[in-house]
N, C-alpha and C positions, 0 to 999 in steps of 0.2 A: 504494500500500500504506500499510500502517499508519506512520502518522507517529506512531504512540505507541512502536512498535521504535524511536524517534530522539530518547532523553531528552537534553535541554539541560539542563545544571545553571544555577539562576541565582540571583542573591545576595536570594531573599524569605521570607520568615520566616513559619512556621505559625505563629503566636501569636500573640493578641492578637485573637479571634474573635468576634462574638458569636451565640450557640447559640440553636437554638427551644426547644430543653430537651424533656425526657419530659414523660408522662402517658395518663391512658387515655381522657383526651378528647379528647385533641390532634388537631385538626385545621387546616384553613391556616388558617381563620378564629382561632383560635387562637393564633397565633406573628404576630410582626411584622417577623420577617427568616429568613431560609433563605439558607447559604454554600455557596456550589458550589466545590469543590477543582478545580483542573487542574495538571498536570504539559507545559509546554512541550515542542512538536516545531517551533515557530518562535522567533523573539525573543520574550522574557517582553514586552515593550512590545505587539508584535505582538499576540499573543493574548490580550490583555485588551483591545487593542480590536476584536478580531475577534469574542469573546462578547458584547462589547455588545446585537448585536442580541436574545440567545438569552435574557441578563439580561433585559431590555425586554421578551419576550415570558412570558417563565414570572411575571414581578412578575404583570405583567398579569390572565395567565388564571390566576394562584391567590390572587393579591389580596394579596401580603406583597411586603417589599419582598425582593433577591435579589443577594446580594454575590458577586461571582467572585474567587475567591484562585488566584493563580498560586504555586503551591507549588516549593519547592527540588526537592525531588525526591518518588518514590513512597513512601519513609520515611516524609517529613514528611508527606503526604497521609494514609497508613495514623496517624500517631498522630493528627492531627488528626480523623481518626474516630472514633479509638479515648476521646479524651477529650470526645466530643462538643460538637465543637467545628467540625467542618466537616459537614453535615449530609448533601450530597450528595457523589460523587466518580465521579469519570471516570478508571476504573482497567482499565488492560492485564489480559490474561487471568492472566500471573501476580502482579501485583500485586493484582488483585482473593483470588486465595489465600491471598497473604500478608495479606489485610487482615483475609477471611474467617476465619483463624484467629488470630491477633492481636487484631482488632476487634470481630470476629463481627459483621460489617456483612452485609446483606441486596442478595441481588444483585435489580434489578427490569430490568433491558434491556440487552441485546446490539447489538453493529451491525451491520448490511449495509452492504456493500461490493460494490458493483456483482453484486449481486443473489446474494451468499453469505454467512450465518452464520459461515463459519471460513476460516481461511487455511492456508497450505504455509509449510513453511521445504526449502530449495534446498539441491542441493550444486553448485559448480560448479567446473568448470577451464576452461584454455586452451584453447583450439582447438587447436593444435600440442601438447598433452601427451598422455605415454603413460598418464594414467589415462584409458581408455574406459568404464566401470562402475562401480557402487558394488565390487565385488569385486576389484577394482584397489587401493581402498583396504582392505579388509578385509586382503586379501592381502597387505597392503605387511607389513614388517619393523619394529620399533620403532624409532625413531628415524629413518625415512627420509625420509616422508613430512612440511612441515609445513603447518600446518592455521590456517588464518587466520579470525579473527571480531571482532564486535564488541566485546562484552564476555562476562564469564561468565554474568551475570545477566539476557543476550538469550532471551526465548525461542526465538524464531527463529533469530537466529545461533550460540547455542550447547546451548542445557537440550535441548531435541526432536532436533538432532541427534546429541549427544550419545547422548541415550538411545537413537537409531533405530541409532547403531554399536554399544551394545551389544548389541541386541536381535539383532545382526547377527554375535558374535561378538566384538568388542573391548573384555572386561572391565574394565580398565585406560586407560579414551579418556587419560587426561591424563598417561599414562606413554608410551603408543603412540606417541603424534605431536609435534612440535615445534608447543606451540602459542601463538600470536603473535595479542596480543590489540592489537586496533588501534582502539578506540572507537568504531564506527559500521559500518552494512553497506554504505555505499559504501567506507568506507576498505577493507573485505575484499575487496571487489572488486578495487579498486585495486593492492592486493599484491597482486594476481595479473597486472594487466596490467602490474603493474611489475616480474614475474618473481621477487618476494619470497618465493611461496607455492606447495605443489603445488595446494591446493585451497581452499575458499572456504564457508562457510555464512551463507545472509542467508534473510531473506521472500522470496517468489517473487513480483515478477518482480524482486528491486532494481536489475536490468539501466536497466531506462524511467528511474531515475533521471538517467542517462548517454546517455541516447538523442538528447536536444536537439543536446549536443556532439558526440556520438561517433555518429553511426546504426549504424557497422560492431561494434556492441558485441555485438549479437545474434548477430555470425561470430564474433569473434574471444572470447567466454566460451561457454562450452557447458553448458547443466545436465544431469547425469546422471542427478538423486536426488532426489526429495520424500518428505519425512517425513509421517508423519500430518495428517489436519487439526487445525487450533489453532484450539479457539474463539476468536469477536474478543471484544475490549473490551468490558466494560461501563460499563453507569450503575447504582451500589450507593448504600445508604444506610447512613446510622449505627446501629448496634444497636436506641437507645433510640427509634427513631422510630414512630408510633403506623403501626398498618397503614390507617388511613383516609386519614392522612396520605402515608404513599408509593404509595398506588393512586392517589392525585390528582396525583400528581406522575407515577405510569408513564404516567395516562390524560393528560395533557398532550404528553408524549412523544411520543407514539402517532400521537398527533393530526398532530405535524408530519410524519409519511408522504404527509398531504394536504394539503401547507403547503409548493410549490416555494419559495420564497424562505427559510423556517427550513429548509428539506433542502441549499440552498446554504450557509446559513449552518453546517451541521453537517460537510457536505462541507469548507467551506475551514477549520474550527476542526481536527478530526479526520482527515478524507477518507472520513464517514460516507455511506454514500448510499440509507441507509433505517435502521429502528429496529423490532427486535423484541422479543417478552417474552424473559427469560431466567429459566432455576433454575441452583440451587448444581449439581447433577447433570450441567447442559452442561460443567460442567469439573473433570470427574472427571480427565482424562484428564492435565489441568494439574496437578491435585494430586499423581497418581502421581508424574507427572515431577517436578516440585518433592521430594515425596520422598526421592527417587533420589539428589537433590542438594543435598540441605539444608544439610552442612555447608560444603560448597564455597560455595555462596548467603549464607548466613549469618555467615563469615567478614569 
């Protein structure tokens, strides 16, 4: 799954950039460097030299040169679009919202993942517990049950579950349940096999995580519940960027679907395993939900 649900914070600075800048002739031939944002799901060292090869390849086929920034977090990504100042960016489905409305960056690709546009966010419990059904939780009492995730601003671990309990009847999710925020979907797991938790919300499967160590993980966690699909991730651009410009840059893209070695290279960057067009309209659904919870998000 999505190793972009797995933000590492780490100590590198948006600033200090340099931009291809606007215009309405702007094309690669045009510009003489293009900055690709990323937000770490491995060691920030890691994944700047994991992009190497992707750098190396997009210089290549569009002829400028091509800086990868390893960004603090999705904040820093979204302003550094927003002041055009990172050109491309490789944004989760709600950080792409967030940037979309903030930055008004333009989205151009979506990923596949082992041959799906969108992902599940999970509920799960123990094997041995008495919640059997999403209706178990619905039905629980205020303060009984508690509810363990990664953070609030998970899609998967919290925002889409969240919203699937209201839609479910539970007006009130963060009055309802004891909720015990543990910074990543393996730790939510975890509080569960560690008897912390009644229940647990990650991506589906964040089980395989735990599988190498544990094989008995598929017994002993049980999923009950998938919420809606969640568009995956994209690849957006910055506001000002000319449209001949980022059609050269999707049709590059594109292109690695028939390129096994940049599809590996996207796979261990991401865990992409193909690349499609995307519009602002694929994550209508993202936006609702951001909505829903803007001020909780926003705080």
């Amino acid at each position: 799954m999505n190793k972009w649900m797995i933000g590492i914070t780490v100590a590198l600075s948006v600033g200090l950039l340099t931009a291809c800048g606007g215009g309405d002739s702007e094309e690669a031939g045009d510009v003489n460097q293009l900055t690709m944002g990323f937000v770490p799901s491995q060691d920030a060292d890691e994944i700047a030299t994991t992009v190497e090869p992707l750098q190396e390849r997009l210089s290549e086929e569009l002829g400028v040169e091509i800086d990868a920034e390893v960004m603090t977090n999705y904040t820093a990504l979204v302003e550094g679009m927003r002041t055009q100042t990172i050109d491309i960016g490789f944004l989760p489905p709600f950080g792409f919202v967030q940037a979309e409305e903030r930055a008004e960056v333009n989205v151009l690709l979506k990923a596949i993942r082992h041959g799906d546009d969108s992902y599940l966010a999970q509920f799960v419990v123990r094997e041995d517990s008495d919640i059997n059904d999403i209706d178990d939780i619905i039905n629980s009492e205020p303060g009984e049950l508690t509810w363990s995730f990664g953070d609030v601003t998970s899609t998967a671990g919290y925002l889409f579950p969240a919203s699937h309990l209201m839609d479910l009847g539970i007006e009130e999710v963060d009055e309802h349940f004891i909720q015990q925020t543990v910074g990543g979907h393996d730790n939510a797991l975890q509080s569960l096999l560690d008897g912390q938790a009644d229940f647990a919300t990650t991506f589906d499967d964040a089980r395989d995580n735990f599988a190498d160590e544990n094989p008995d993980i598929y017994d002993e966690l049980t999923v009950i519940e998938h919420t809606d699909p969640i568009p995956n991730d994209t690849i957006s651009v910055r506001s000002e960027m000319n449209e001949e410009l980022a059609q050269e840059i999707k049709d590059v893209f594109l292109s690695f679907n028939d390129d096994e070695e940049m599809m590996e290279v996207m796979e261990e960057v991401y865990d992409w395993t193909g690349v499609a067009e995307a519009s602002s309209e694929d994550y209508e659904i993202v936006r609702e939900t951001y909505e829903r919870f803007a001020e909780i998000v926003e705080e």
